[in-house]
N, C-alpha and C positions, 0 to 999 in steps of 0.2 A: 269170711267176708262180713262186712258190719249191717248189721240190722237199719236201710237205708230209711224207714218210717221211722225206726226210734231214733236214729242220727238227724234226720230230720226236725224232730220235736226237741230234741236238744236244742237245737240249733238256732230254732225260734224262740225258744223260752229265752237264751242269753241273748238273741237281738233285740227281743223286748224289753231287755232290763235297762232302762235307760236310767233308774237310780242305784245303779249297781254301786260305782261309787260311795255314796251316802251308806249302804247296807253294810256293805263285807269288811266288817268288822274282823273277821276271821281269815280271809284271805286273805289280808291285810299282815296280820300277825304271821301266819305263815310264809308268805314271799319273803318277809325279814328274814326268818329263821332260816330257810334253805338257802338264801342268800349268804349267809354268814357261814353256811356250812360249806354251800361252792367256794367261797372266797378260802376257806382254811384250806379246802381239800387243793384247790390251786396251789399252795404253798408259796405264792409269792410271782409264780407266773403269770404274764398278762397275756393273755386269749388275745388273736387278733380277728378269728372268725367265729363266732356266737350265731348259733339256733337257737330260738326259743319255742317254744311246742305251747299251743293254748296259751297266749299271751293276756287275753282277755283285755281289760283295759288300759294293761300295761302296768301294775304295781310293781310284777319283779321286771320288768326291765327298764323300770327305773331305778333300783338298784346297779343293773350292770352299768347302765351309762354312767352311770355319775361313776362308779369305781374303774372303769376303762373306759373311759372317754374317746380314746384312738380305736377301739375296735368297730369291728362292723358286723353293728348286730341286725338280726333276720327274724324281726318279729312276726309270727303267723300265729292263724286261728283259724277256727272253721266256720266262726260265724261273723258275714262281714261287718257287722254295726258295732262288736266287738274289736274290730280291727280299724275303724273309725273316732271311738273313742280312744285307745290307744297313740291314735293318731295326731289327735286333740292334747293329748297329755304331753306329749312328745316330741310333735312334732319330725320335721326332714332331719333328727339327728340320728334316725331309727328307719333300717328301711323293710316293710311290712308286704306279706304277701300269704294269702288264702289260701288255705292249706286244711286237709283231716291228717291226723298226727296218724291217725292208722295207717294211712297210705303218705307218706311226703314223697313230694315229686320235686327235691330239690338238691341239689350238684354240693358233696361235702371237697373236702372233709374242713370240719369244723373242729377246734379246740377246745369247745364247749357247749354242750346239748343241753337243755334244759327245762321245767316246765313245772308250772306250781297247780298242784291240786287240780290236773287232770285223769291222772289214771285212773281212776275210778270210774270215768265214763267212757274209759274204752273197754270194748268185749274179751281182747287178749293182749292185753298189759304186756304179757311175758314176749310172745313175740314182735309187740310195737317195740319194744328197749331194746330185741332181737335186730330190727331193721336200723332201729337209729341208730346203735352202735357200729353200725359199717359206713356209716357218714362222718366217724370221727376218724381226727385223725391220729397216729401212734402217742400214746399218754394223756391221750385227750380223756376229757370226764364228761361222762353224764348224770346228771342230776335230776331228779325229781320228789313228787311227792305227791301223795295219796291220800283218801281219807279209807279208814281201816275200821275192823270189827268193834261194834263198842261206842262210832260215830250216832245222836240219836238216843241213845239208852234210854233216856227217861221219858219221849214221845215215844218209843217202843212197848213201855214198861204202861204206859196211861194207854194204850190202845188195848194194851192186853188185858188189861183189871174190866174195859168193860168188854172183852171176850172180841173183839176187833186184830186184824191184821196190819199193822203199821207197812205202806203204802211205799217207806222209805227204800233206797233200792239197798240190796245184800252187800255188805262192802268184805273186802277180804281178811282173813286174820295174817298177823304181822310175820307167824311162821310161811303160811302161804307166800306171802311175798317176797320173802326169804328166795326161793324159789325162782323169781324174777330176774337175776342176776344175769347179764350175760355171759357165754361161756369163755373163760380164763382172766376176763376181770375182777380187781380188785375192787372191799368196799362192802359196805353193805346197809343194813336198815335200821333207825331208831326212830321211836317214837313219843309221841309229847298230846298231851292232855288239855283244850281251848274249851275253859267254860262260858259259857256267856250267858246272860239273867234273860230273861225280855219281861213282860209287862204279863203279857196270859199267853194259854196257849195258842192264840187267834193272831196273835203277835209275831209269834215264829214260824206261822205260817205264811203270813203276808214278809216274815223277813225275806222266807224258802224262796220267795215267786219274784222278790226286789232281787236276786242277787242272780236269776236265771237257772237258780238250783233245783227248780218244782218239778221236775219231770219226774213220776214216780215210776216206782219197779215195775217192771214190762210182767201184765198178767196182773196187777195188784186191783182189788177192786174200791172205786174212792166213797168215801164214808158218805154218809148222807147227812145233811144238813142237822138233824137230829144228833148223829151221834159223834160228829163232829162237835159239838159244843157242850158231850160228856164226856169226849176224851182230850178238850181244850179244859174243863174242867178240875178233873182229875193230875193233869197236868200243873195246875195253879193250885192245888194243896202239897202237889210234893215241892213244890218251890221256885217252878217257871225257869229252870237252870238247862240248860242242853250243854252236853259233854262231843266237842269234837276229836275225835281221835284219828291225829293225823302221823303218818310214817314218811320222813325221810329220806331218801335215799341219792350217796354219791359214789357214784361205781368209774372207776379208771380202766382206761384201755392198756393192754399191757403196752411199753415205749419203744416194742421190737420184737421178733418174732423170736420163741424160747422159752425154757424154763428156766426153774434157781432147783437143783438136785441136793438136795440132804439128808440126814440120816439120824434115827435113832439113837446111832452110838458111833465113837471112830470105827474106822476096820472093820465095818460093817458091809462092804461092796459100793460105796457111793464112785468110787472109780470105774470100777467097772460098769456099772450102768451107764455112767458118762457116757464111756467109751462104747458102749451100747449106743447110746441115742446119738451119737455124734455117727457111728455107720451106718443107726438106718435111716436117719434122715437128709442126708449128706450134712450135714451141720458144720458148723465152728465151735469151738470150746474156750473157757473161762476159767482161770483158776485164780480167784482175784488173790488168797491170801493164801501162801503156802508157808508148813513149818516142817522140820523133822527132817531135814535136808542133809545133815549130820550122818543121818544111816540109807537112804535111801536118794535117788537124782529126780525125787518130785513125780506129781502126776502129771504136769504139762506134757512130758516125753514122752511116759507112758502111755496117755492117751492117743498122743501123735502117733506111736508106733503100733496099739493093736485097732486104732482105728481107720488106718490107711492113709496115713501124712493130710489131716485135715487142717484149716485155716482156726491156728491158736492164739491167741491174745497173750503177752507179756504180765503175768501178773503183778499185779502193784504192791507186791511185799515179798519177800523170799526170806527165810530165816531159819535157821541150822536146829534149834533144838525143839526135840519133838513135843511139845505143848503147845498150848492156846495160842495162835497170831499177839495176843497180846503179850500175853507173858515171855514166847519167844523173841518178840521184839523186844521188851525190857534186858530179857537175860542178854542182850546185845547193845544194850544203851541207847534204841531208838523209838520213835512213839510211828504209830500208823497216823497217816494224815488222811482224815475221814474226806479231804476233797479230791486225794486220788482214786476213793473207789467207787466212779462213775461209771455206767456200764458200758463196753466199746460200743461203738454204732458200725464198727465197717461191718461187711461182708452180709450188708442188710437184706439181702434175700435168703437170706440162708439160717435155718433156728440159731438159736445162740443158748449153748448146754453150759452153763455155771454152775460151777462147783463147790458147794461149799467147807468149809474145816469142820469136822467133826459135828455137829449135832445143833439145834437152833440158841440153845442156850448157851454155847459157849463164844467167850470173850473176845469179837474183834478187837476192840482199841479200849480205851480204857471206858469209857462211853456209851457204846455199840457192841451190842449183840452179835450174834450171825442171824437172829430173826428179824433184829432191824434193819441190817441189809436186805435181805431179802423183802422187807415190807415197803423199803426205799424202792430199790431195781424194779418193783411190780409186775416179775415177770411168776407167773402160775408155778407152784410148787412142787417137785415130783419126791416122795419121801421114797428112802430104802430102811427096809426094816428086815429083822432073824426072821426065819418062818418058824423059829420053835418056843419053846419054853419060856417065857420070859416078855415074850414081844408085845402081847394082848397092852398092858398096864402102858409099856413106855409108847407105842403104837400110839395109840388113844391118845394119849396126854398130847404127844406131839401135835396131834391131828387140830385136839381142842385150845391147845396155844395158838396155831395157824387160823384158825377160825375168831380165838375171839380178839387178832387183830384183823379180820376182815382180807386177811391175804388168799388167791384164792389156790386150790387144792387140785392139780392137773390127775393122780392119784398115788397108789403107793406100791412099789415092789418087793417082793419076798426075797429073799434072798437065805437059799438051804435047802435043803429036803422040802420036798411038797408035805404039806399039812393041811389038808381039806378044812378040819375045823376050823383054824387058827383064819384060814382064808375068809372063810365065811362069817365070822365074829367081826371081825376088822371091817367087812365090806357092809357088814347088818348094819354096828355099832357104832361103826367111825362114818358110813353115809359116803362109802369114798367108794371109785373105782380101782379095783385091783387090775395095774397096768401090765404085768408080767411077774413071772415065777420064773428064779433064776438057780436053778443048780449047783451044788458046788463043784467045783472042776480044779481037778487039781493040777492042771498046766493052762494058764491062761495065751494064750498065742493070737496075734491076726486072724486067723483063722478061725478057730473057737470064739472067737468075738462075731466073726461076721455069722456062724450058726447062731448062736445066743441074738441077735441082732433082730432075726425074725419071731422072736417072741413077742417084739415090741410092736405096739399100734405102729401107722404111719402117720406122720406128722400132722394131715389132714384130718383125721379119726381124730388125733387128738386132743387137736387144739382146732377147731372149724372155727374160720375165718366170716 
């Protein structure tokens, strides 16, 4: 529950700021940038339902109106004078409503969440992007930003020289909010450096109070007029420069209930897991690009048959020789068309288990990956990997491919002989949940699938909604 005295004194400090405006230089500069970053991460979709969380007096949503004009956007804030100026800027193109972004008491789902240089003044960050995120709707984004460890340095650094406590509140480091992500979204954090000059240290204090920012760390105790004007001082010989350090962040809902299953290597059991997760979740299956049809009749059937005739999607490529979807389709004279591999939508209550061809680095079309597919479809990643010899190196890599495109990581299955250590390296190392330990079996049947089946979480467990 949120600290209603400090929420409070928030809340007045920005109703008082009635030169906010004129001040926030910096807030200024960052509503652009997050701006710029929603608009990429949209890819060319236009939102038709927009939240904005802490609107303030509206800089970023002047940005969304002018770039979607037809939408209908939901300006709120917690403090009404706040939401008055916004109002002023804006006008009836925008419609606005009083709101703590801790608690939103408002009817989604929206296609776009968003909010400039609030998180910082909420108590749990993780779980307010926890609740927002159940107000969007399937592949909707949310966005924000932060200021982070680092924000202040040099008023920190002149409070310290004369042996004083800088009053500024604790801001988070960018790994912490790492952290923040909701779970099985896509996306994640970066960060960017706002120096700004003022005139003395006296300067940047009266900017703190113009922009509604002066509320200091709960428990700090405030300087005394004396030694406020040694550490405004001190301040103006190292050069009157303050470093804001702010973190971005645009995280995707996934655009349907599911994972994308891949694997270390071919023939490594990414089938059978499938076919796993497809019985114990009652699921649907996906096998967008099949090859190697020449010696075997594909995993669609396979699946279909040791997971109890489940609801399978037509894959968008089938090709006879056992290599890459791409190379298989050359050695056939035809190219994949990167706009049939869009991910199905029926059977929408139900997971959707996709399969992928051999490993994240190998070649859909000529173009595309199988990890750009996967970073495309944004559905949570389920890797299979050996449980023996070998697996630590390729394990990892994968793991650290999938991360530093921001896809997110549902976790990873073993696949072999149990290996305590190897378990325990992967789960240290790679920061991942080990989903199941899968045996080798040397007759795979219906039945054997549906034992194997209860190794797995349930769909709840594992992807919460």
């Amino acid at each position: 529950m949120r600290n209603s005295t400090r929420a409070a004194r928030i809340c007045q400090s920005f109703d008082a700021a009635e030169k906010y405006d004129q001040a926030a230089t910096v807030q200024r500069v960052a509503a652009r940038e997050l701006f710029q970053r929603i608009h990429t991460c949209m890819a060319g979709k236009k939102p038709l339902r927009i939240l904005e969380i802490g609107c303030g007096t509206g800089l970023l949503t002047e940005h969304l109106r002018a770039c979607w004009p037809d939408a209908d956007i939901l300006a709120t804030d917690f403090a009404p004078n706040m939401l008055a100026r916004a109002k002023s800027r804006l006008g009836e193109s925008v419609s606005y409503h009083q709101m703590d972004a801790a608690t939103p008491d408002v009817n989604g789902p929206f296609d776009l969440i968003c909010g400039n240089l609030i998180m910082q003044w909420l108590p749990e960050p993780a779980k307010v992007l926890r609740t927002l995120a159940e107000l969007l709707a399937p592949g909707g984004v949310l966005a924000v930003s932060t200021l982070l460890d680092g924000t202040f340095a040099e008023w920190q650094q002149a409070c310290a020289q004369e042996g004083q406590q800088a009053a500024t509140p604790v801001y988070p480091e960018l790994a912490n909010a790492q952290n923040w992500r909701p779970p099985a979204f896509s996306g994640g954090w970066a960060e960017q450096d706002i120096v700004q000059a003022f005139a003395d240290g006296l300067d940047f204090v009266r900017h703190l109070k113009a922009t509604g920012a002066s509320t200091p760390r709960e428990g700090s105790v405030p300087l005394s007029a004396v030694q406020l004007r040694h550490v405004a001082l001190r301040f103006q010989q190292a050069g009157c420069a303050i470093t804001w350090r702010v973190g971005y962040a645009c995280f995707r809902k996934p655009p349907r209930k599911g994972v994308f299953v891949t694997g270390t290597d071919t023939g490594i059991g990414k089938t059978l897991v499938s076919a796993c997760l497809v019985r114990r979740w009652q699921g649907a299956y996906w096998k967008p690009l099949q090859s190697g049809l020449a010696d075997e009749e594909g995993d669609t059937p396979t699946v279909k048959l040791l997971a109890g005739d489940p609801p399978c999607f037509k894959p968008a490529g089938a090709f006879l020789a056992p290599l890459s979807p791409d190379a298989a389709a050359r050695a056939e004279g035809v190219q994949i068309d990167p706009a049939q591999l869009v991910l199905p939508q029926g059977e929408a209550d139900k997971p959707l288990v996709v399969e992928g061809a051999g490993g994240l680095m190998v070649p859909a079309t000529p173009d595309l990956m199988m990890i750009d597919l996967a970073q495309r479809w944004g559905l949570p990643v389920v890797l299979v990997a050996r449980s023996g010899l070998g697996t630590l190196n390729h394990t990892l890599l994968s793991l650290e491919a999938l991360r530093a495109r921001q896809i997110a990581v549902a976790g990873v299955v073993l696949s072999g002989p149990l290996n305590a250590e190897n378990r325990e390296t992967i789960a240290q190392k790679g920061k991942v949940r080990i989903l199941a330990e899968v045996p080798f079996c040397a007759e795979i049947t219906p039945d054997v699938v549906s034992e194997l089946a209860k190794l797995f979480p349930q769909w709840d467990d594992m992807c919460p909604e």
